[in-house]
C-alpha positions as CSV (number, residue, x, y, z in Angstrom):
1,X,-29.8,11.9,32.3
2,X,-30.6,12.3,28.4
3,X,-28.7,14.8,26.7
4,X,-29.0,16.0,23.5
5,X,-26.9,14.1,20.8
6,X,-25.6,17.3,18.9
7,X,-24.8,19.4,22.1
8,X,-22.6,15.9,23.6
9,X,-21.0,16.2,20.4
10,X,-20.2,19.8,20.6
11,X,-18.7,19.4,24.1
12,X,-16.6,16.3,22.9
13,X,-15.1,18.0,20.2
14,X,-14.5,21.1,23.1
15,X,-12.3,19.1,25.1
16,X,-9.1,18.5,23.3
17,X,-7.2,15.2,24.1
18,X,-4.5,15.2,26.9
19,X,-0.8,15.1,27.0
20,X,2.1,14.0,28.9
21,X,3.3,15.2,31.9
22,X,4.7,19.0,32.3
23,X,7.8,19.8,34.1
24,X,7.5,20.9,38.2
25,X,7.9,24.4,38.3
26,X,8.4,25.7,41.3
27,X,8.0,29.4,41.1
28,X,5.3,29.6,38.7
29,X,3.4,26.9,41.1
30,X,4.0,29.9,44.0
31,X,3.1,32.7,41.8
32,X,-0.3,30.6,41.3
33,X,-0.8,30.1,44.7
34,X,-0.4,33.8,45.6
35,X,-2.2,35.3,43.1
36,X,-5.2,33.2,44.4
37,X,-4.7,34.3,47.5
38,X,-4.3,38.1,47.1
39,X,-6.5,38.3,44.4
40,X,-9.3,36.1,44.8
41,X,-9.7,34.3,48.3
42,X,-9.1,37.7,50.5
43,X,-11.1,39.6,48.5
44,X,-14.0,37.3,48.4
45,X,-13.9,36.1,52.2
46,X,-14.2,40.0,52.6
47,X,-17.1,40.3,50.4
48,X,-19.1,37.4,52.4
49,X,-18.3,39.2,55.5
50,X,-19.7,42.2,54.1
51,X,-23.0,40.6,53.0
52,X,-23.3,39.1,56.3
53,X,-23.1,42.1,57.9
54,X,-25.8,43.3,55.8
55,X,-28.2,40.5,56.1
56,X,-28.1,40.9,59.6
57,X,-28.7,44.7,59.4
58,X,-31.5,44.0,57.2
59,X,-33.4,41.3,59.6
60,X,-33.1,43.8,62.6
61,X,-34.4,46.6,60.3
62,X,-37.2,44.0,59.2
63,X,-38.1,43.1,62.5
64,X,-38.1,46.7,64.0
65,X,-40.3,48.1,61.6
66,X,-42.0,45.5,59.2
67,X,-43.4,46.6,55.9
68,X,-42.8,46.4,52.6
69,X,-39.8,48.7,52.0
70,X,-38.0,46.6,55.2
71,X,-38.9,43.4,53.7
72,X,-37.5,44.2,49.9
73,X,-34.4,45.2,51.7
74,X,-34.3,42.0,53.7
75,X,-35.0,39.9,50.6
76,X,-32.3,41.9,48.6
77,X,-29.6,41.2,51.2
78,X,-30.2,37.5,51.9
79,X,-29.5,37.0,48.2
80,X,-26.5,38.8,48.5
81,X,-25.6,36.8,51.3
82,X,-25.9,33.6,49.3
83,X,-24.3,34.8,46.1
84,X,-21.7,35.9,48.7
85,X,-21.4,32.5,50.0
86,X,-21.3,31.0,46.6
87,X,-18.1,33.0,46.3
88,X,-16.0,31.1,48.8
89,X,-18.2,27.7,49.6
90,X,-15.9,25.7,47.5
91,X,-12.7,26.9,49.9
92,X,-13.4,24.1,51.9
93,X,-10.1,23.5,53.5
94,X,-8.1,26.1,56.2
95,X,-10.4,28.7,58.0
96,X,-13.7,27.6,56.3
97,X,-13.8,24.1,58.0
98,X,-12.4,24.8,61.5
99,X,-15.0,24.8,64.0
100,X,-17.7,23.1,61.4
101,X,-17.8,26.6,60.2
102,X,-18.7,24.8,56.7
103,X,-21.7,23.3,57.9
104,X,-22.8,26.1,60.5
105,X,-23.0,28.7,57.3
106,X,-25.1,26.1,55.4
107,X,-26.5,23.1,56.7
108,X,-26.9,20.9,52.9
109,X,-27.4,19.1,51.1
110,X,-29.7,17.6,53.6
111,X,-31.4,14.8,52.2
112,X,-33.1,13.4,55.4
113,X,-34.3,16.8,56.4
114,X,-32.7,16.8,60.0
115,X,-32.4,20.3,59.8
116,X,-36.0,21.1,58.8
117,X,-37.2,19.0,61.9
118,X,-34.8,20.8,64.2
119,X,-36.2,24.1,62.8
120,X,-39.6,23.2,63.3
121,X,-39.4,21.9,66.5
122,X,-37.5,25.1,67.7
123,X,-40.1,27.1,66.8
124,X,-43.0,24.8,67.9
125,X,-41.3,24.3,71.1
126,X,-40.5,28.0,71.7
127,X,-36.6,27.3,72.7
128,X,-35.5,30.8,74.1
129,X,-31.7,29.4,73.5
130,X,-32.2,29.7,69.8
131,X,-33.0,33.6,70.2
132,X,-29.6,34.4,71.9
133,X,-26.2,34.7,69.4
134,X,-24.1,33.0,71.8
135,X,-26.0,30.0,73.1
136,X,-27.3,29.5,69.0
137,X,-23.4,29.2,67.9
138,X,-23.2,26.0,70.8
139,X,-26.2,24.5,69.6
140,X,-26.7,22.0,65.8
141,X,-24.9,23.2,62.9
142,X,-29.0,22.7,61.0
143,X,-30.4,25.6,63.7
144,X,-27.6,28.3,62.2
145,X,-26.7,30.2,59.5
146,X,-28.1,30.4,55.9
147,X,-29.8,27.7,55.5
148,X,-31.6,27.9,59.0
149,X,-32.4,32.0,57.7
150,X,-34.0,30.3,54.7
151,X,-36.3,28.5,56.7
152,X,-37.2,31.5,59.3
153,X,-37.5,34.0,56.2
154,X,-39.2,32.2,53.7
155,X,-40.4,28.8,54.9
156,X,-44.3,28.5,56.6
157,X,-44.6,31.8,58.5
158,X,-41.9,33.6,56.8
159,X,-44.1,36.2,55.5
160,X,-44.9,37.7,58.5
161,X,-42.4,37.2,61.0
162,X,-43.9,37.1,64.6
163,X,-41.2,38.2,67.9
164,X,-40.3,34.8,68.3
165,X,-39.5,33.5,64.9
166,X,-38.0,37.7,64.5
167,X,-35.8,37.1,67.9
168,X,-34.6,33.6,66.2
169,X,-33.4,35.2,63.1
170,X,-31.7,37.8,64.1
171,X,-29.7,35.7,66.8
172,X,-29.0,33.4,63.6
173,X,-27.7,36.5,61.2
174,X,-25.7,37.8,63.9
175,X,-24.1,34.3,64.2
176,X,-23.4,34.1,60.8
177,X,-21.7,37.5,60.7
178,X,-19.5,36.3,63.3
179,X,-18.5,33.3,61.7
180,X,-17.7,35.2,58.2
181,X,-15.6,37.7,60.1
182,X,-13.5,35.1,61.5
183,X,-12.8,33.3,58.0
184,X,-12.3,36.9,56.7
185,X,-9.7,37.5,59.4
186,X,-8.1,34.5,59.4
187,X,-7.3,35.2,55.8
188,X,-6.3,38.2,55.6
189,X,-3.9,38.3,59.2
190,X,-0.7,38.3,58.2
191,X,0.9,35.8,60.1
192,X,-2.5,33.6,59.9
193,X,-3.5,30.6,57.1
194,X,-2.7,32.6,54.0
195,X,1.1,32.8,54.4
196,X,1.3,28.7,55.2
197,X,-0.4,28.1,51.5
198,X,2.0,31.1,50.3
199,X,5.1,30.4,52.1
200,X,5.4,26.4,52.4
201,X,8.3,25.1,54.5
202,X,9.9,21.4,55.4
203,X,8.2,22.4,59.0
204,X,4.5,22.9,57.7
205,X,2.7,19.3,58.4
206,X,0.4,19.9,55.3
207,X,2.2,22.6,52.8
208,X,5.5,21.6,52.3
209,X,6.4,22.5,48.9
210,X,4.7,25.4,46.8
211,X,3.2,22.0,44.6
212,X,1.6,21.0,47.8
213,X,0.2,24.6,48.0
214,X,-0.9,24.2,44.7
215,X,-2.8,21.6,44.9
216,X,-4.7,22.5,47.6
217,X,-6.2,25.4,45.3
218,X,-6.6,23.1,42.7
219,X,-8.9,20.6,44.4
220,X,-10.7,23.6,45.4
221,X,-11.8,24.0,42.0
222,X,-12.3,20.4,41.3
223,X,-14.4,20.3,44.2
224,X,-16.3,23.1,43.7
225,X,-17.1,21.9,40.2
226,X,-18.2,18.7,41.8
227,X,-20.5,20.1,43.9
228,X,-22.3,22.5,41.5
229,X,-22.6,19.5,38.9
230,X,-23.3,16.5,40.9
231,X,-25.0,18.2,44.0
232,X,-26.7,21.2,43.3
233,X,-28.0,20.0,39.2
234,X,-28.4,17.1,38.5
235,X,-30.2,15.1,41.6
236,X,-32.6,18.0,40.7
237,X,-33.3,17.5,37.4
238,X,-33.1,14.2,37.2
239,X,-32.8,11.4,33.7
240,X,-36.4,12.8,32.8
241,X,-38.8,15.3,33.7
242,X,-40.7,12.5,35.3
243,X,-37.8,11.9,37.8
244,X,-37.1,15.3,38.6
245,X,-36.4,16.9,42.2
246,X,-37.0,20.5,42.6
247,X,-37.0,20.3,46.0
248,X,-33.6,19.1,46.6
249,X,-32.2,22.3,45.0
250,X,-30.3,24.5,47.5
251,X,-32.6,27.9,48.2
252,X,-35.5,26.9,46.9
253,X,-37.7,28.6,49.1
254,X,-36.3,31.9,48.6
255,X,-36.6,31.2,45.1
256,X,-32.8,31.4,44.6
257,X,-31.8,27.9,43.1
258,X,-30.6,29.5,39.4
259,X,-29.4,32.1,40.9
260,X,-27.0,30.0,43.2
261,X,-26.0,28.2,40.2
262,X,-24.7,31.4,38.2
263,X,-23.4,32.4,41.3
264,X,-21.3,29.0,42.0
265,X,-20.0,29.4,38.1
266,X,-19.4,32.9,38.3
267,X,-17.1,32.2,41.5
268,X,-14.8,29.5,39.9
269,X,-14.3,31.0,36.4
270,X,-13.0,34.2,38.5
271,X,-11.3,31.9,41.1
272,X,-9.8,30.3,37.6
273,X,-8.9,33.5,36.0
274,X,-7.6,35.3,39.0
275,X,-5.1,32.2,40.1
276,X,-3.8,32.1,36.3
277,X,-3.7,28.3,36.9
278,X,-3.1,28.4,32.8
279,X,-1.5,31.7,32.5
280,X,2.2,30.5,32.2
281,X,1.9,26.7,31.0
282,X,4.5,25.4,28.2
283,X,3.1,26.1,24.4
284,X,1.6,22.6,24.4
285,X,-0.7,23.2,27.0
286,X,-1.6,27.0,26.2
287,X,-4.8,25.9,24.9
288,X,-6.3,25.9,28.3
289,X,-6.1,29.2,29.6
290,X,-8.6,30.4,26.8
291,X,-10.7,26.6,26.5
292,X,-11.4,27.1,30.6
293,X,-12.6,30.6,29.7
294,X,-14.6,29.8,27.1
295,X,-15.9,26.8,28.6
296,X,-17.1,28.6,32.0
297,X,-18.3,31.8,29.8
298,X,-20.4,29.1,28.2
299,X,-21.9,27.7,31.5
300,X,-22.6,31.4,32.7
301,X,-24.4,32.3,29.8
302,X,-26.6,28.8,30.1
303,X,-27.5,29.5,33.3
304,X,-28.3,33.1,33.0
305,X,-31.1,32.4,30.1
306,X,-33.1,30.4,32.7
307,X,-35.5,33.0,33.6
308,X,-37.8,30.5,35.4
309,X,-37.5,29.3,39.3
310,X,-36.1,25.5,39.1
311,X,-39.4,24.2,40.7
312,X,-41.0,25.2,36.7
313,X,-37.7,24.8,34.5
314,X,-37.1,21.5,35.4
315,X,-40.3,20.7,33.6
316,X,-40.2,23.3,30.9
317,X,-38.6,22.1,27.7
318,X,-36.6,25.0,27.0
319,X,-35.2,26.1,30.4
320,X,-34.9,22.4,31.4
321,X,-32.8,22.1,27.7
322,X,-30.3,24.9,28.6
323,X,-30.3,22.8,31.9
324,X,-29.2,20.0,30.5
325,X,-26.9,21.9,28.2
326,X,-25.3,23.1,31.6
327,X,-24.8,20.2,32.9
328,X,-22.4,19.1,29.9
329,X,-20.5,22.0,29.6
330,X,-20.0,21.2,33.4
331,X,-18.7,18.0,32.4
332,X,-16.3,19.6,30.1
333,X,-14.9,21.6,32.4
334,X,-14.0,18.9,35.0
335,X,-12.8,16.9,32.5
336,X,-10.6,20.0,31.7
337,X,-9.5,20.6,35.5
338,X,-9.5,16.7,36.5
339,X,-6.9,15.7,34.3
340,X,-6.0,18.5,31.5
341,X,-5.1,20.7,33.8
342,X,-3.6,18.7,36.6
343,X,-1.4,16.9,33.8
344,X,0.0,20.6,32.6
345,X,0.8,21.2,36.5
346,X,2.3,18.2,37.5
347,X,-0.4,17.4,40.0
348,X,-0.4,14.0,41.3
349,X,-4.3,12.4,41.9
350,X,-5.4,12.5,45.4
351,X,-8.9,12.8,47.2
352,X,-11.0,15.9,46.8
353,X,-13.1,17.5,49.6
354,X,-16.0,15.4,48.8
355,X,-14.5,11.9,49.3
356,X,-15.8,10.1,51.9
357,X,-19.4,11.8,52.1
């Protein structure tokens, strides 16, 4: 896509060049790894739960006594449910993707719209399994969770939900409440996921070493960088204005594309901060701790001056600019965590979460 010549230059000059090699370090590599843990992955699994919990409180409250006080609660707590999910989406490894529970919270990017046809066709055809929790959770990953929610609450009918539609959504938030509880709980037991990335041993198939550990988290970052840039920007906006794809963007019909987007940034410069991946790095590698800072502070303040939904900033000059802007500091910052940061952690390349889609 086109980009600006003197915000490029800016983000070159951001990115300072890379080094050799740091030393393995063990216990700092643990103390990484736990920190992320305690202080960001529980804590954030909890949160979703939470939000899940409420999203399915509000549809049944919604659907019991419709009106407009129902329906600003319901709106108010499906956003929270997807800023919730935006706090743990790029986990994807451990609790998140057993039992597809990756796809059954959100069914994208779906470019062939499978989903939408199943949706449609469920409601058309009147399938009473889709109104029932525990037949919905046997049935496709496109008919559950979030994204399915999206469709029910906002897509054609939305606005006034009739018993059906009603009876379809609230079997589809309870789902998803049950599948947040059980990443939730798998993090936080205490003989459960957590303590394999936190205590690594010669017997663990996966997690050997805490540098194995380590690099689990660390793809999780890359990955989740990947997927904001790559994914979630910039098939929607596009080279031009002219070749720009609103409707790809991720909770569109709620009107909650830009606010996914802050949400995604605001998750990994706190998954970032909270991990310390640059806290304790030799002096020549220092630099990061504050340039990954700076750099994400830069891409949440981008994102928070688009004030208009992404099916009208795409084409406006300004918030499509600060768009575009976005998607460089993005840029930066996996240039930063590719190889900047791997290099001052003595990670070896390997294959992120995305590989192979």
């Amino acid at each position: 896509m086109r980009v600006l010549p003197t915000v490029l230059a800016l983000a070159l000059l951001a990115a300072p060049f890379s080094a050799t090699p740091a030393a393995a370090d063990p216990a700092r590599d643990a103390a990484i790894v736990a920190r992320a843990v305690t202080d960001y992955i529980r804590p954030a699994t909890e949160r979703f739960a939470r939000d899940t919990h409420g999203l399915d409180d509000a549809v049944e409250g919604f659907c019991a006594a419709p009106g407009g006080d129902t329906r600003a609660a319901l709106d108010a707590a499906f956003r929270g449910a997807v800023e919730g999910w935006s706090g743990i989406q790029f986990l994807r490894f451990g609790p998140l993707v057993e039992e597809h529970r990756l796809e059954r919270i959100a069914f994208w990017p779906d470019p062939k719209g499978i989903g939408l046809r199943q949706l449609r066709r469920a409601l058309a055809d009147r399938d009473a399994t889709v109104t029932d929790p525990g037949q919905l959770a046997g049935k496709s990953v496109a008919l559950q969770g979030l994204t399915a929610l999206e469709y029910l609450l906002y897509g054609d009918g939305g606005d006034q939900l009739d018993a059906f539609r009603c009876a379809f959504a609230t079997a589809a938030a309870g789902s998803l409440a049950a599948v947040a509880d059980a990443i939730a709980g798998e993090w936080a037991a205490p003989d459960g996921f957590a303590q394999r990335l936190i205590r690594p041993g010669s017997d663990d198939p996966v997690y050997r070493t805490p540098a194995e550990s380590l690099a689990e988290l660390h793809r999780a970052l890359t990955t989740g960088l990947q997927v904001t840039r790559d994914q979630k920007l910039k098939p929607v906006l596009g080279d031009t204005p002219d070749t720009a794809k609103p409707f790809l963007a991720p909770f569109r019909r709620a009107g909650l594309s830009v606010a996914v987007l802050a949400a995604d940034l605001s998750a990994l410069g706190a998954f970032t901060a909270a991990a310390g991946f640059a806290r304790d790095l030799p002096d020549e590698y220092r630099w990061l701790d504050n340039s990954l800072a700076f750099e994400f502070g830069n891409a949440v303040r981008a994102v928070g001056s688009v004030e208009l939904p992404i099916d009208e900033a795409v084409y406006d000059q300004t918030a499509r600019g600060r768009l575009e802007y976005l998607f460089v500091v993005l840029g930066n910052l996996q240039t930063m965590t590719r190889q900047d940061l791997a290099t001052a952690l003595d990670l070896k390349g390997g294959f992120n979460a995305l590989d192979g889609d």
